[in-house]
DODOTOR-106921 format. One record per residue (C-alpha): x negated, y, z; chain. Coordinates in pm, 1 decimal, decimal comma, always signed. Each point is the difference from the previous one (the first is absolute). Layout:
BEGIN
[[X; Y; Z]; A];
...
This chain:
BEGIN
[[-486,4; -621,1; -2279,6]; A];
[[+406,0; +70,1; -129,8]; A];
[[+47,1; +286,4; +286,3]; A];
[[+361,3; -79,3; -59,4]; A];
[[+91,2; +123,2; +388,9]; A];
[[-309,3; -44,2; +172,4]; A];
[[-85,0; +280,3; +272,1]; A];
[[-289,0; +247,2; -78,8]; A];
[[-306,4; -60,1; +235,9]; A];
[[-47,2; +256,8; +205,4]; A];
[[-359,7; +270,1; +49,0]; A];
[[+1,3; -10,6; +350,5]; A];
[[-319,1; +18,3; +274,6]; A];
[[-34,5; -259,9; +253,5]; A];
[[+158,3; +180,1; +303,6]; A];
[[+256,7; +53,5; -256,0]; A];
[[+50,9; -386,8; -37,5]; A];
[[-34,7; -32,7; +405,0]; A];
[[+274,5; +240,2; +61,1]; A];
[[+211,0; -209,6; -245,9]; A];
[[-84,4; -318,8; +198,5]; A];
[[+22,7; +171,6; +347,4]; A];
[[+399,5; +7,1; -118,7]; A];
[[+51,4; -368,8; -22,1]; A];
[[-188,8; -100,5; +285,1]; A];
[[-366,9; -61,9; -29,1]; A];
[[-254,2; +260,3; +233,6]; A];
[[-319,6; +80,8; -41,9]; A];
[[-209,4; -294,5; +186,9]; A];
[[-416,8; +174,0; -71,1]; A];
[[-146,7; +125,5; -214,7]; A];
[[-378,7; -69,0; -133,1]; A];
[[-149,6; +274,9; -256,9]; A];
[[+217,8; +64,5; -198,0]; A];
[[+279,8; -289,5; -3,7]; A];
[[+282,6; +35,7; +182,5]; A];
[[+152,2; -356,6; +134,5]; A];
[[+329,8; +22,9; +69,2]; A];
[[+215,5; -336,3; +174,4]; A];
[[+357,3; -44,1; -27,0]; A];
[[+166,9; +13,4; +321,2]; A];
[[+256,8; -268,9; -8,4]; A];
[[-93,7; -366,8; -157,1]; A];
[[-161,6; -103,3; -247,5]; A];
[[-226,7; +297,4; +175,8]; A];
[[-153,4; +56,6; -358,9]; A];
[[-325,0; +170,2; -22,6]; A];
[[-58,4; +255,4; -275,9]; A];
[[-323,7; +197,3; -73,5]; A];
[[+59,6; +363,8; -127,1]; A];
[[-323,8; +206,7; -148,6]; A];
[[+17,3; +350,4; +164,8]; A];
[[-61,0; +194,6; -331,2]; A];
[[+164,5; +276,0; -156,0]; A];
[[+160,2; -187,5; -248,4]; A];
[[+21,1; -400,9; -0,3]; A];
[[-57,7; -220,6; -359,2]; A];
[[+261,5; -95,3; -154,8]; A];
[[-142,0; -369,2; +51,3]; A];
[[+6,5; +43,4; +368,9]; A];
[[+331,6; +159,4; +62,9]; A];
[[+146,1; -319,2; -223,9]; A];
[[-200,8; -208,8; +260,2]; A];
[[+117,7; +198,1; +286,0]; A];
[[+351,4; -0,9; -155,6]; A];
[[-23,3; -416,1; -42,4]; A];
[[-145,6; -55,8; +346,4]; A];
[[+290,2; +192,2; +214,6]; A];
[[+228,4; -191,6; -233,5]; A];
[[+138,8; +312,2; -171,9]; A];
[[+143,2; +120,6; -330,5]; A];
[[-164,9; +287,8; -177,5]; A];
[[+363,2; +159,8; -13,4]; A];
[[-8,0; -48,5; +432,7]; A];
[[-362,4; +134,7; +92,5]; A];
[[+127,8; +320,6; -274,3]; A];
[[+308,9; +22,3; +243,7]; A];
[[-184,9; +18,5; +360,6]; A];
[[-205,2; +236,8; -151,6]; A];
């Protein structure tokens, strides 16, 4: 990967990420265990699973990121 630009992802825990998400709309719907499912409040009414774990892989923030149709550089800046 060239890095030319590109936004550093972020060590964050999964309230962490559900605070950031809280700011554009989505709520917390249930949770089950340990994952968090959040739903966006307005349409498309997305659906997004967050682990609640101290800190969230890096592959699962990118997923998270992807799913609430976010940049890197905009979940960095709710946070």
């Amino acid at each position: 990967m060239s890095g030319g630009g590109t936004a550093t992802l972020p060590v964050v825990s999964g309230r962490d990420v559900v605070r950031a998400l809280r700011k554009i709309g989505y709520f917390l719907d249930h949770q089950r265990g340990s994952h968090m499912v959040l739903r966006q409040e307005k349409q498309p009414y997305r659906r997004i699973v967050v682990p609640d774990h101290k800190v969230v892989a890096k592959g699962t923030l990118r997923a998270i990121i992807r799913d609430a149709g976010l940049t890197v550089a905009e979940l960095n800046a709710l946070l």
